[in-house]
OpenMM code with the backbone's topology and positions (N, CA, C; nanometers):
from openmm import Vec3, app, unit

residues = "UNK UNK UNK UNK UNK UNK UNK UNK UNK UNK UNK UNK UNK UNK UNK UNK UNK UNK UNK UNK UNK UNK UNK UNK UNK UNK UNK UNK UNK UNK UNK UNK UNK UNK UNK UNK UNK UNK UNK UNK UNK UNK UNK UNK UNK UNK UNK UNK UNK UNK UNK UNK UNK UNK UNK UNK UNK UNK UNK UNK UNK UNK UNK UNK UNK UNK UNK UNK UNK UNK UNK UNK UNK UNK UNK UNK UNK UNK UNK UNK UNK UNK UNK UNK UNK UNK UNK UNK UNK UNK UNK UNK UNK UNK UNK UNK UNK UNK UNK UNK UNK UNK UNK UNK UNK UNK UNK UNK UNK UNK UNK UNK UNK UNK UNK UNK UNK UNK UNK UNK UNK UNK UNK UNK UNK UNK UNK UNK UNK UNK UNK UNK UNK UNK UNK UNK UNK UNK UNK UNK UNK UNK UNK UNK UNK UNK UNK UNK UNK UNK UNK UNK UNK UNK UNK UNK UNK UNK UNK UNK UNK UNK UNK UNK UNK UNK UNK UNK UNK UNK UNK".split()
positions = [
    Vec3(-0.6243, 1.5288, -0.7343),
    Vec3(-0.6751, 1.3994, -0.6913),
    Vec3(-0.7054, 1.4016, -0.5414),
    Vec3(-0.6635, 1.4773, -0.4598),
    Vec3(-0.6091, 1.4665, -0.3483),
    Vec3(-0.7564, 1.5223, -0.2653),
    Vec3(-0.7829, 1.6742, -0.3746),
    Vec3(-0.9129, 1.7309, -0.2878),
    Vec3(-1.0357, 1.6518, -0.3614),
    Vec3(-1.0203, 1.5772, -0.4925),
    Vec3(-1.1484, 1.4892, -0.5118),
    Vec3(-1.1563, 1.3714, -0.4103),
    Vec3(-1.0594, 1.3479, -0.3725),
    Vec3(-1.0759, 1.2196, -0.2775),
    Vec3(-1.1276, 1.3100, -0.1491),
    Vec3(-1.0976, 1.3749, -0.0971),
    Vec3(-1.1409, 1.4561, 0.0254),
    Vec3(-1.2990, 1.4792, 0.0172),
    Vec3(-1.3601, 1.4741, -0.1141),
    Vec3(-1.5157, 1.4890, -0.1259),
    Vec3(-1.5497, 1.3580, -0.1116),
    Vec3(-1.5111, 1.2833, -0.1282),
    Vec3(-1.6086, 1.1332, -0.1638),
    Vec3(-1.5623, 1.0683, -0.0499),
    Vec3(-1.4429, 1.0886, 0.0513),
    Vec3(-1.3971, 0.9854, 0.1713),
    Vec3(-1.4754, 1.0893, 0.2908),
    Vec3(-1.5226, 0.9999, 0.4204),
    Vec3(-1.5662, 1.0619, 0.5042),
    Vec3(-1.4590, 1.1246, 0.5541),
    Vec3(-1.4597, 1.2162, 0.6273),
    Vec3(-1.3458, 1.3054, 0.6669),
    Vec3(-1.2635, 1.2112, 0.8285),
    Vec3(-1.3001, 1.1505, 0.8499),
    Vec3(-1.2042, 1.0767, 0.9372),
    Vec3(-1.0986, 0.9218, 0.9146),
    Vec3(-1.1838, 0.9397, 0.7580),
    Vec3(-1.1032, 0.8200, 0.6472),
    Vec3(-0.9996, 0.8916, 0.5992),
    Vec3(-1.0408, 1.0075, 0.5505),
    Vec3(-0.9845, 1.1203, 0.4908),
    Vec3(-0.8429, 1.1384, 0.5589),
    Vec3(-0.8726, 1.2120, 0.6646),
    Vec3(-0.7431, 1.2542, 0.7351),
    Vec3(-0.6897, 1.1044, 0.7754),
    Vec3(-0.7014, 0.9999, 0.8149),
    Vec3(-0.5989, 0.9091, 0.8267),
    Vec3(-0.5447, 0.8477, 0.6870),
    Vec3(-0.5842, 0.8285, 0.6114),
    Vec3(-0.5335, 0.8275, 0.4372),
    Vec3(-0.4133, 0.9401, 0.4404),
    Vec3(-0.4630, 1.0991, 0.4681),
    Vec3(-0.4114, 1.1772, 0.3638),
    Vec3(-0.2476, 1.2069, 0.5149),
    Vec3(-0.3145, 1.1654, 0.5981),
    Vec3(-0.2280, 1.2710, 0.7644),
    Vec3(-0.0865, 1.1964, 0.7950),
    Vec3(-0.0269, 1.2595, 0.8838),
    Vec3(0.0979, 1.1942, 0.8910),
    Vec3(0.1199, 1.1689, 1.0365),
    Vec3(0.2261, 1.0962, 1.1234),
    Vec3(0.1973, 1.1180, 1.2772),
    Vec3(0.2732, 1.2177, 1.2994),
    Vec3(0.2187, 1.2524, 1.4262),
    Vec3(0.2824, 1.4095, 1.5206),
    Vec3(0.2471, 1.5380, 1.4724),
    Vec3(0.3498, 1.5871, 1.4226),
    Vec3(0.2869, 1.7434, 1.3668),
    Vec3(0.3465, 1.7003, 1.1694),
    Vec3(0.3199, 1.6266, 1.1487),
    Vec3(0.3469, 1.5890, 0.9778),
    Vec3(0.4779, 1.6293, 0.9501),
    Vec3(0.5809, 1.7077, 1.0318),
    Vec3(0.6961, 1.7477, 0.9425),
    Vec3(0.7555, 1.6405, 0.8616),
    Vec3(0.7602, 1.5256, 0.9480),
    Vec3(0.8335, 1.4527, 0.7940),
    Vec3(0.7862, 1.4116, 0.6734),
    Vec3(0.6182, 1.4298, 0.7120),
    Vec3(0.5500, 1.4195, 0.5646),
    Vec3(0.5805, 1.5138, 0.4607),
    Vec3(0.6034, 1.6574, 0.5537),
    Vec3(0.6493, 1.7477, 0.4766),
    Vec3(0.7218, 1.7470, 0.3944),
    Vec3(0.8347, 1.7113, 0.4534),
    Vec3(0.9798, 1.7498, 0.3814),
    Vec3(0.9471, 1.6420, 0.2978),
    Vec3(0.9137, 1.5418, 0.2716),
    Vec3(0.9214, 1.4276, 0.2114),
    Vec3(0.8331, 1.4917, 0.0896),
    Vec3(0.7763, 1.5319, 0.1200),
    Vec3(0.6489, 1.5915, 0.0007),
    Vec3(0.7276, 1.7048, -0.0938),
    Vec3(0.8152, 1.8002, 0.0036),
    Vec3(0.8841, 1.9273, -0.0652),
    Vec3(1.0239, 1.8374, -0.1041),
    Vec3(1.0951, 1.7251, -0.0696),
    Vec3(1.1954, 1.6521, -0.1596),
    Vec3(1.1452, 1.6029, -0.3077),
    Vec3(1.0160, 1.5747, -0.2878),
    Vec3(0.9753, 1.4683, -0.3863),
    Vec3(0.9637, 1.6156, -0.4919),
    Vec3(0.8961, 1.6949, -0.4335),
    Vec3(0.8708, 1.8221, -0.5460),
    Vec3(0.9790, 1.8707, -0.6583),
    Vec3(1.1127, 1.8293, -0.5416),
    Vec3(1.2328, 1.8782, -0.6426),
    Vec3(1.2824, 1.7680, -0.6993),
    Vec3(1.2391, 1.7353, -0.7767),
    Vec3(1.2716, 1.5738, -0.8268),
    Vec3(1.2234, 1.5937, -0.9583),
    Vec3(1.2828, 1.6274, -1.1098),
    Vec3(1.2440, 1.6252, -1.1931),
    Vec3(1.2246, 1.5116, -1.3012),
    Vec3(1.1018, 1.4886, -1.3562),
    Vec3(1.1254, 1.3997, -1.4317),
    Vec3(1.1304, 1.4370, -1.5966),
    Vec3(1.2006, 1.3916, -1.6547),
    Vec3(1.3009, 1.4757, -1.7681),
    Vec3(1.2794, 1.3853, -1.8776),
    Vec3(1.1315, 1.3876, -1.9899),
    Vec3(1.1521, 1.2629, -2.1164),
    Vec3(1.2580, 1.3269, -2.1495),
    Vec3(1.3044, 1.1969, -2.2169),
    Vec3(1.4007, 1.1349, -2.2959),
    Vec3(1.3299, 1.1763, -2.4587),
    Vec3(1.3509, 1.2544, -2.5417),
    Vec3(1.3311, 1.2429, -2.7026),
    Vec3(1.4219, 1.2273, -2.8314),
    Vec3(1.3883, 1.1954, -2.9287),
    Vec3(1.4947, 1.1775, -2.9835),
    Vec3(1.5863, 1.0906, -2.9975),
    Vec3(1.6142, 0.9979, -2.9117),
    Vec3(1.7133, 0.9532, -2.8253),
    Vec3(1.7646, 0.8110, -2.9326),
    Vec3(1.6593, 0.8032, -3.0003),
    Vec3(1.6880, 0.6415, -3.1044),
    Vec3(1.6024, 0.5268, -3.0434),
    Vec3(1.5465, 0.5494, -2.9683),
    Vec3(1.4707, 0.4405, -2.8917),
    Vec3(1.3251, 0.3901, -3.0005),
    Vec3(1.3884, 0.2762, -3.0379),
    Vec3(1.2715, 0.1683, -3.1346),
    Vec3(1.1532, 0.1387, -3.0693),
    Vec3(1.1606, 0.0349, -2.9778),
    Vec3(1.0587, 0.0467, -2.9169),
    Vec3(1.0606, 0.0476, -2.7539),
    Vec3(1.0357, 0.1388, -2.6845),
    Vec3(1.0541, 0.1844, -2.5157),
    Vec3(0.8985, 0.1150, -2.4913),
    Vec3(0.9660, 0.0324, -2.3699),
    Vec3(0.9181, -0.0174, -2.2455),
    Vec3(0.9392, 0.0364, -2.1133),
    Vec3(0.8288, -0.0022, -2.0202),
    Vec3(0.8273, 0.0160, -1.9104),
    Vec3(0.7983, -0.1402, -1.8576),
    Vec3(0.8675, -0.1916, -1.9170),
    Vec3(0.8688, -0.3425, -1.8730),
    Vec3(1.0075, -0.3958, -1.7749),
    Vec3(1.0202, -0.4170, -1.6700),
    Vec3(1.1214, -0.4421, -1.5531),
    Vec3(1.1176, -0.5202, -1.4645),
    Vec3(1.1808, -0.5798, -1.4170),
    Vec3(1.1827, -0.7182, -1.3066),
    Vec3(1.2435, -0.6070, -1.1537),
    Vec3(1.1367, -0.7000, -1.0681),
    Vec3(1.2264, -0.6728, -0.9225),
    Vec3(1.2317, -0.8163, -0.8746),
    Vec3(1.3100, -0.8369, -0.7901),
    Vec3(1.3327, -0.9767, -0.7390),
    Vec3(1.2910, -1.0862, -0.8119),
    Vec3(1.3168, -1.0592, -0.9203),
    Vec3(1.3302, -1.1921, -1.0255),
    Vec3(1.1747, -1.2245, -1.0431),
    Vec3(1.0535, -1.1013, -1.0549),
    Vec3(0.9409, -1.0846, -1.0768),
    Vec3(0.8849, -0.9798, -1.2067),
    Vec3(0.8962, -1.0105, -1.3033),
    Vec3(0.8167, -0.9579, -1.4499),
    Vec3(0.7441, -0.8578, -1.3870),
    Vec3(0.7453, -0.7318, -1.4108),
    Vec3(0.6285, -0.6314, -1.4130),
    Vec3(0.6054, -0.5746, -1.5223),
    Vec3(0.4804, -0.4730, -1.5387),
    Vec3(0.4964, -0.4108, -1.6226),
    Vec3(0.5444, -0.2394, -1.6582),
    Vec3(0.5356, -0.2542, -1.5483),
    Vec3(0.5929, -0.1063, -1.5291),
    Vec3(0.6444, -0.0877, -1.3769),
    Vec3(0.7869, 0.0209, -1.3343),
    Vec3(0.8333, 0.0245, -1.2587),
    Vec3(0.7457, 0.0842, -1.1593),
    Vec3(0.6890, 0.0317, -1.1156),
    Vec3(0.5923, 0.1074, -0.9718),
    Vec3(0.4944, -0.0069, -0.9392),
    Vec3(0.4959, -0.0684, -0.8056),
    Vec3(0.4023, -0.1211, -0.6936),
    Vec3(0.3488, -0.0582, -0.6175),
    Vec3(0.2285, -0.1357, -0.5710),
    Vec3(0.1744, -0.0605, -0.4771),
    Vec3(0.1893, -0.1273, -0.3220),
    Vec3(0.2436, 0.0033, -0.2800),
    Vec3(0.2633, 0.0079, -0.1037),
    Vec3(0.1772, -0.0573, -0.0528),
    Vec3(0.2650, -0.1137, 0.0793),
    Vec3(0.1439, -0.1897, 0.1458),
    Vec3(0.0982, -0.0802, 0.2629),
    Vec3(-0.0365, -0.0151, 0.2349),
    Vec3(-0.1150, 0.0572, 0.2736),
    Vec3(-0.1999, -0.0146, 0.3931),
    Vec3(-0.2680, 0.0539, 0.4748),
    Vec3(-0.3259, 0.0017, 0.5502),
    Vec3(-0.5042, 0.0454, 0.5406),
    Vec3(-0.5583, -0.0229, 0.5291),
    Vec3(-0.7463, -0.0397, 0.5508),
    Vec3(-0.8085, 0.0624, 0.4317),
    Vec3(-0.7597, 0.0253, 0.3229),
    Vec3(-0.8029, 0.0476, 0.1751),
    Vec3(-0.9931, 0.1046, 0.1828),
    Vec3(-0.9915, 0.0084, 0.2695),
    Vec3(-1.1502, 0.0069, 0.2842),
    Vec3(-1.2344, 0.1676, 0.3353),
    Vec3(-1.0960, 0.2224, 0.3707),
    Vec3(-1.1505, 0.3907, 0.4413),
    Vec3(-1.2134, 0.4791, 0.3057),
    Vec3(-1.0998, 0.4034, 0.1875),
    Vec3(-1.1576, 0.5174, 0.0660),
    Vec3(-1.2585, 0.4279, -0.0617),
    Vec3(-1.3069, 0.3176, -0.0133),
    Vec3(-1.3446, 0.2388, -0.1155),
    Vec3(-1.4163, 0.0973, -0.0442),
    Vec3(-1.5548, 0.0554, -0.0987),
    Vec3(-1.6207, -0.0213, -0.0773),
    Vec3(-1.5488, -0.1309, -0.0878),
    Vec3(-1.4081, -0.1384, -0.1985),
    Vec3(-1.4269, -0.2781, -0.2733),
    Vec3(-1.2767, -0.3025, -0.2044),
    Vec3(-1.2275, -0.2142, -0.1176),
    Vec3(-1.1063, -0.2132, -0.0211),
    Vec3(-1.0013, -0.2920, -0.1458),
    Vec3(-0.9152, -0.3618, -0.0192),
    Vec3(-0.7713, -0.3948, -0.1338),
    Vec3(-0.8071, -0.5454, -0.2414),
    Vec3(-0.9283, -0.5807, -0.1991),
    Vec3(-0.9334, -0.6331, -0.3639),
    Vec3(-0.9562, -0.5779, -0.4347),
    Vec3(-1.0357, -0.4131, -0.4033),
    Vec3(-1.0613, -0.4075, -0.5660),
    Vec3(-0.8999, -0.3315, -0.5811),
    Vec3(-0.8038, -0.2922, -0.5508),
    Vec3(-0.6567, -0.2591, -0.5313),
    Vec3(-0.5951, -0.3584, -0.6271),
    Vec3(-0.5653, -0.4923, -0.5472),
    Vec3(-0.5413, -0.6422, -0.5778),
    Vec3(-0.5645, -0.6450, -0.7424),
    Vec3(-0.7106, -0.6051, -0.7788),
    Vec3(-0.7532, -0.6077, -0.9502),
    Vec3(-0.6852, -0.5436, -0.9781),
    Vec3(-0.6690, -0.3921, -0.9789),
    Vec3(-0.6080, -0.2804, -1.0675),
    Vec3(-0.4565, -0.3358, -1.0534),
    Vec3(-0.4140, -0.3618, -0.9642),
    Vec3(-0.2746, -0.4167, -0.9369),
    Vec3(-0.2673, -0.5004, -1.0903),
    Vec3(-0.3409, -0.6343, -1.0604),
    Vec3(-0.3365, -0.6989, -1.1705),
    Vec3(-0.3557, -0.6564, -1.2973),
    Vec3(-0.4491, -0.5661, -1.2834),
    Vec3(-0.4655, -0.5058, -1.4866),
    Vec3(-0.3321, -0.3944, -1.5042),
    Vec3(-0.2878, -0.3625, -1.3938),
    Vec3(-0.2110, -0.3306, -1.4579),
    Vec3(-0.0373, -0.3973, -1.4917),
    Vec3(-0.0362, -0.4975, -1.4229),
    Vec3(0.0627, -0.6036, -1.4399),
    Vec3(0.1664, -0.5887, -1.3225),
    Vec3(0.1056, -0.5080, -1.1727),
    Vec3(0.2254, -0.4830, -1.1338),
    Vec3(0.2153, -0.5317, -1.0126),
    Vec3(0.2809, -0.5755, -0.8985),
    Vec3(0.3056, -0.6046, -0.7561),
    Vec3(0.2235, -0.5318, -0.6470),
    Vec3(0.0882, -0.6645, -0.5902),
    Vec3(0.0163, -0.5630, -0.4999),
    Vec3(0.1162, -0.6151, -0.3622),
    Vec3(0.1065, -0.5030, -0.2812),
    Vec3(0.1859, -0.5071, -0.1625),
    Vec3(0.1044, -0.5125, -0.0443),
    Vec3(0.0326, -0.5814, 0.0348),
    Vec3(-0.0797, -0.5780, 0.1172),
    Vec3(-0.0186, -0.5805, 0.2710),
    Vec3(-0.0519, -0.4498, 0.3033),
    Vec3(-0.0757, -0.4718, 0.4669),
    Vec3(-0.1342, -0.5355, 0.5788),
    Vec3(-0.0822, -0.5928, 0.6472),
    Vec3(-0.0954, -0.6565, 0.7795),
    Vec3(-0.2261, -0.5784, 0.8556),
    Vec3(-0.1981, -0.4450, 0.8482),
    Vec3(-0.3755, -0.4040, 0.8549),
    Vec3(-0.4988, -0.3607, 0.7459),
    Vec3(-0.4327, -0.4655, 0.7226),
    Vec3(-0.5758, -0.4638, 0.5486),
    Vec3(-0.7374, -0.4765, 0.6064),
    Vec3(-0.8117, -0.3937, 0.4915),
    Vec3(-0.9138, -0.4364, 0.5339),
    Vec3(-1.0102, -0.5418, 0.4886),
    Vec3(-0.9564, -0.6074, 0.4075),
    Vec3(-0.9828, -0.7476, 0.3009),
    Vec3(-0.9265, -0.8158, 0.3821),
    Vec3(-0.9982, -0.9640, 0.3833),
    Vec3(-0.8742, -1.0894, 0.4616),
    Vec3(-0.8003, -1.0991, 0.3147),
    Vec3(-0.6664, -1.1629, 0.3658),
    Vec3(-0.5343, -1.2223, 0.2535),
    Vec3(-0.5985, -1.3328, 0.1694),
    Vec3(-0.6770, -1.4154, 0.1854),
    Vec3(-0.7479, -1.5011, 0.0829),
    Vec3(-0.8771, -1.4470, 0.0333),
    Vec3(-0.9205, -1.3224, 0.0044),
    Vec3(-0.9995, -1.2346, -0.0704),
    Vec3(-0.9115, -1.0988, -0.1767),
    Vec3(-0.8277, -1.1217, -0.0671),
    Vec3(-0.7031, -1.0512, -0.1455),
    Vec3(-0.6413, -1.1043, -0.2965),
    Vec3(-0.5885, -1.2314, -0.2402),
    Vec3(-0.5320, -1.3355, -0.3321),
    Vec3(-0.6147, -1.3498, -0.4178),
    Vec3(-0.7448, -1.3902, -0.3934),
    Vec3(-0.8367, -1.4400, -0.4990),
    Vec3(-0.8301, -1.3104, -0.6218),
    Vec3(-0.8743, -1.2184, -0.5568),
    Vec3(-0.9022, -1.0965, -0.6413),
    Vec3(-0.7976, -1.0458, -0.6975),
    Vec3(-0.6718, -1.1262, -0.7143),
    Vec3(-0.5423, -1.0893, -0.7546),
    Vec3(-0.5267, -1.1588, -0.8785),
    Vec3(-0.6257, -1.2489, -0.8634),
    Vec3(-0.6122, -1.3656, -0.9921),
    Vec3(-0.4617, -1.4298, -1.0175),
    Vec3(-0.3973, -1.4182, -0.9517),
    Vec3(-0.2304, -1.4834, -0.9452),
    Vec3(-0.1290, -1.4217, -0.9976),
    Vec3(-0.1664, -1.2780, -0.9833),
    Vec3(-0.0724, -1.1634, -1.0348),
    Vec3(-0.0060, -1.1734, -0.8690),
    Vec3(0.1443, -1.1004, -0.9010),
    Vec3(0.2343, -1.0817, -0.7692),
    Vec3(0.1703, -1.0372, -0.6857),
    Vec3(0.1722, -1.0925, -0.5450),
    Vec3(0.1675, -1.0041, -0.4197),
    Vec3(0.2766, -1.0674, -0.3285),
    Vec3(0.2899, -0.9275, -0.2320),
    Vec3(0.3904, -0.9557, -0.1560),
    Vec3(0.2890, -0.9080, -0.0309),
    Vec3(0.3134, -0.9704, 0.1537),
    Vec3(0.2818, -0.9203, 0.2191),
    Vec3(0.3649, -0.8695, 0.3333),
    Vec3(0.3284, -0.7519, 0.3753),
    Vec3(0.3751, -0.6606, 0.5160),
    Vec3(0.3328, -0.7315, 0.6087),
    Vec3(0.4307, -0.7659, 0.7431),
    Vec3(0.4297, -0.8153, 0.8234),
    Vec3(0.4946, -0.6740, 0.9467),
    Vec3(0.4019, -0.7076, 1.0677),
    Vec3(0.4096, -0.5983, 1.1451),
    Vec3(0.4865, -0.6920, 1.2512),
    Vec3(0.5824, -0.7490, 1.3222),
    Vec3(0.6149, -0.8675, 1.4385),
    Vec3(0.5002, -0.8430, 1.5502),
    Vec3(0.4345, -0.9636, 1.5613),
    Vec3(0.3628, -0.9493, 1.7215),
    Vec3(0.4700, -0.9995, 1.8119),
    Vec3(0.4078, -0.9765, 1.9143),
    Vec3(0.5064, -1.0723, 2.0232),
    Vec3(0.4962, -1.2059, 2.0625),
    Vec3(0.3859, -1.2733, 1.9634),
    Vec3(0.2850, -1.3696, 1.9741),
    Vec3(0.4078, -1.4673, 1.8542),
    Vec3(0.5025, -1.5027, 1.8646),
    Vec3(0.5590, -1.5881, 1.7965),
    Vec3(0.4422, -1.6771, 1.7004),
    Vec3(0.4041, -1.7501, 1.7679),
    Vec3(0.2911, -1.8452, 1.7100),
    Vec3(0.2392, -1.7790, 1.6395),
    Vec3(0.1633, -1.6700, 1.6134),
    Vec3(0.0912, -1.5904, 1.5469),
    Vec3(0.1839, -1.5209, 1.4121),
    Vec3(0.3088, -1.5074, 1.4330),
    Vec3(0.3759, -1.4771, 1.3477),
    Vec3(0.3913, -1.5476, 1.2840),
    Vec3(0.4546, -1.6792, 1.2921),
    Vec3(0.4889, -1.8288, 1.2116),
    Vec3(0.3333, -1.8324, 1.1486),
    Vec3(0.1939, -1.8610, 1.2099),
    Vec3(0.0795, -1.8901, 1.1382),
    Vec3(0.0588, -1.7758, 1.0482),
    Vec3(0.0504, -1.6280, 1.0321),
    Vec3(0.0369, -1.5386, 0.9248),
    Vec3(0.1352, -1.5429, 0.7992),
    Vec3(0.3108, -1.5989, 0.8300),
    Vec3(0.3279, -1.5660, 0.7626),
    Vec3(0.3310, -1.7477, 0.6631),
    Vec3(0.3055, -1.8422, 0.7016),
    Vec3(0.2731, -1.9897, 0.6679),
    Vec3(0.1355, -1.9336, 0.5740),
    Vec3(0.0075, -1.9071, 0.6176),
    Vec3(-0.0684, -1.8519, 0.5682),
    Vec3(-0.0512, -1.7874, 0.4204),
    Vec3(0.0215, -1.6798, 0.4272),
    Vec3(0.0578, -1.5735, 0.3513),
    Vec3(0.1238, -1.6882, 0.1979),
    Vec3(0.2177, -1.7484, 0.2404),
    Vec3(0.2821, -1.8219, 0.1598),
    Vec3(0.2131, -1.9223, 0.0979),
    Vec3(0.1358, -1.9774, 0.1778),
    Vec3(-0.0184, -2.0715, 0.1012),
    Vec3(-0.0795, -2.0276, 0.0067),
    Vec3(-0.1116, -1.9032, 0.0526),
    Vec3(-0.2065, -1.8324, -0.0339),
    Vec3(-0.0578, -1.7582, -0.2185),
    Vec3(0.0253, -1.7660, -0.1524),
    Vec3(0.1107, -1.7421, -0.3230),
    Vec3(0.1558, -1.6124, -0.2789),
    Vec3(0.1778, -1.5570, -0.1497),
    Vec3(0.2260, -1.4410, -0.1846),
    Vec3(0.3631, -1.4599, -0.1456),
    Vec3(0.4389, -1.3656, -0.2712),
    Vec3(0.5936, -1.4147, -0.3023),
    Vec3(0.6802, -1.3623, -0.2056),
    Vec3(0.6605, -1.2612, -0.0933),
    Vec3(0.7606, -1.2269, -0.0492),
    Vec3(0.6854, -1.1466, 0.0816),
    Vec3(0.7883, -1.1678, 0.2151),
    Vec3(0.7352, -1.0932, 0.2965),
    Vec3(0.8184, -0.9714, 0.3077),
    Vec3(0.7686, -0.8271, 0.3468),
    Vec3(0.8077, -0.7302, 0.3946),
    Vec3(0.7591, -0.6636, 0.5200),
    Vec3(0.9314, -0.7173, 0.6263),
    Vec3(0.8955, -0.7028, 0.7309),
    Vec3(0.9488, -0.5422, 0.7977),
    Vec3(0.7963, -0.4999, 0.8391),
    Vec3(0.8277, -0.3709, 0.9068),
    Vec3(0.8548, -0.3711, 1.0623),
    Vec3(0.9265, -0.2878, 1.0581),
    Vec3(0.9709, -0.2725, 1.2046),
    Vec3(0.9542, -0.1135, 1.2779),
    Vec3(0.9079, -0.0579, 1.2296),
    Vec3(0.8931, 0.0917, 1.2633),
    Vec3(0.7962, 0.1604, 1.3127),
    Vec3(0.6650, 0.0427, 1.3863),
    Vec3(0.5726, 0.1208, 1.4535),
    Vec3(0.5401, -0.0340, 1.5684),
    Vec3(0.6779, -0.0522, 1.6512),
    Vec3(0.6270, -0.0772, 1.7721),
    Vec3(0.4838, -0.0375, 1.8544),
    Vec3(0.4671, 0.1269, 1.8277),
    Vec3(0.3781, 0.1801, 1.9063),
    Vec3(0.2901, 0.3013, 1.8058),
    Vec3(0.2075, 0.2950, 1.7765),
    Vec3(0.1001, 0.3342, 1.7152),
    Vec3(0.1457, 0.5081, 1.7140),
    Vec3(0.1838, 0.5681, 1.6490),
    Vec3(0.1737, 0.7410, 1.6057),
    Vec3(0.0837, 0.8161, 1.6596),
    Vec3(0.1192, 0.9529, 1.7078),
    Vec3(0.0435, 1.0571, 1.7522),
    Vec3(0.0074, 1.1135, 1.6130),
    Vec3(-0.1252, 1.1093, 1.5922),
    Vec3(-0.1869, 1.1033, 1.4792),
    Vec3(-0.2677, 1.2417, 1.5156),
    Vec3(-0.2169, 1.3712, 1.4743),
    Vec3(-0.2897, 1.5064, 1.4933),
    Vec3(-0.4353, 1.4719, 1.4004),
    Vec3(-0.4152, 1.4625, 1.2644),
    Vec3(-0.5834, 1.4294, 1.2070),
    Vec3(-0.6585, 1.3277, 1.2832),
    Vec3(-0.6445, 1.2847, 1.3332),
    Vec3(-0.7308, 1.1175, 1.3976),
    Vec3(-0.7501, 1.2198, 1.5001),
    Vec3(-0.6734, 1.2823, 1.5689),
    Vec3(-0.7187, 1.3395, 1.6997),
    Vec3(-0.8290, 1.4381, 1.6483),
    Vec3(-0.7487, 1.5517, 1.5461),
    Vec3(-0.8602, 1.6421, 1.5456),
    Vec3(-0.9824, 1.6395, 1.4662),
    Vec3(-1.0071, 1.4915, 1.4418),
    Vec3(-1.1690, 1.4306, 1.3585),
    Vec3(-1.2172, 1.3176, 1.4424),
    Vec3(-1.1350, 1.2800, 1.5647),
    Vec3(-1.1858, 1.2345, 1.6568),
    Vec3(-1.2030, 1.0445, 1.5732),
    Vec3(-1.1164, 1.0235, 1.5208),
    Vec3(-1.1220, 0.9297, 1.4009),
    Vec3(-1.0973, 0.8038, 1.4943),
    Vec3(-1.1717, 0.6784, 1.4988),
    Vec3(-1.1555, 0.6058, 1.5149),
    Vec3(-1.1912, 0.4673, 1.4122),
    Vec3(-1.0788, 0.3394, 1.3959),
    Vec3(-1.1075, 0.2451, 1.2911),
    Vec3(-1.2345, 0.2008, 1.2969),
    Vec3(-1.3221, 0.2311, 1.1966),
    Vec3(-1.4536, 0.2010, 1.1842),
    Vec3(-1.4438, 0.0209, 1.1140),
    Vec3(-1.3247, -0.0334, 1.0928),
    Vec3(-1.3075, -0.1561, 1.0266),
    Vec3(-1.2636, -0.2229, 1.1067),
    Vec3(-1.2972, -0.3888, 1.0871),
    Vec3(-1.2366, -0.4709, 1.1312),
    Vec3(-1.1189, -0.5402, 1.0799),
    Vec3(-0.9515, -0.4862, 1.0845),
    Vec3(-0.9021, -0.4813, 1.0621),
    Vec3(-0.8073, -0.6856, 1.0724),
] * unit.nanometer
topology = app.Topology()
chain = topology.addChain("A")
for resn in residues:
    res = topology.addResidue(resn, chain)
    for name in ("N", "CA", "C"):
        topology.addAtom(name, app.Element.getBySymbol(name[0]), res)
């Protein structure tokens, strides 16, 4: 999936999608943990009828997996995080939308058709601005905020440097 997306995204969408900050080691290891991680069906087992049907925070899904709140969808796709927002919805599960989306949150919502979303909140220092996004956010139906705290200051981004990548979106 990884090198079909590398054909169809411009290569400075590309490397900020696929890159990690600094020199990637922790993408690494994170990539070589996940590798050793087996997943093991179950057969036999007596199971009538198996679901992948599960609640998180007292929210119906249909299967255990949401989608991350990613940032500017729009690098690999015309139809950015609404068209995300849809698949979210067909497939019954929790879209998670970033604070640097490239959809506004009420194109988001709409295109969610009133399936779960939750939104990422980045803190400005702009109090006011915080209270109005996340008032906003809650207007619009999204059930829960997730607040990040881990990029005060923007990543040494080796792919962005070495494709010379700058946000072509208005974020």
């Amino acid at each position: 999936l990884e090198a079909r997306a590398a054909e169809i995204i411009p290569e400075g969408g590309f490397g900020y999608i696929q890159g990690g900050s600094e020199t990637e080691t922790t993408m690494r290891r994170n990539e070589t943990a996940f590798d050793m991680v087996d997943i093991v069906p179950r057969v036999l087992t007596g199971v009538l009828n198996p679901s992948t049907k599960t609640s998180i925070l007292g929210i119906d899904i249909a299967l255990p997996v949401i989608v991350a709140p990613a940032a500017a969808h729009g690098l690999a796709h015309v139809s950015a995080e609404a068209g995300t927002a849809r698949g979210a919805a067909a497939a019954g599960t929790i879209m998670s939308v970033s604070n640097y989306a490239s959809s506004t949150l009420e194109d988001i919502a709409k295109a969610g058709q009133g399936a779960p979303q939750w939104f990422q909140l980045y803190l400005s220092k702009d109090e006011a601005f915080n209270r109005q996004i996340i008032k906003k956010a809650e207007d619009l139906g999204y059930a829960a905020i997730i607040l990040t705290v881990d990029a005060p200051v923007g990543g040494k981004r080796i792919a962005d440097l070495r494709n010379n990548f700058r946000f072509p979106l208005e974020l």
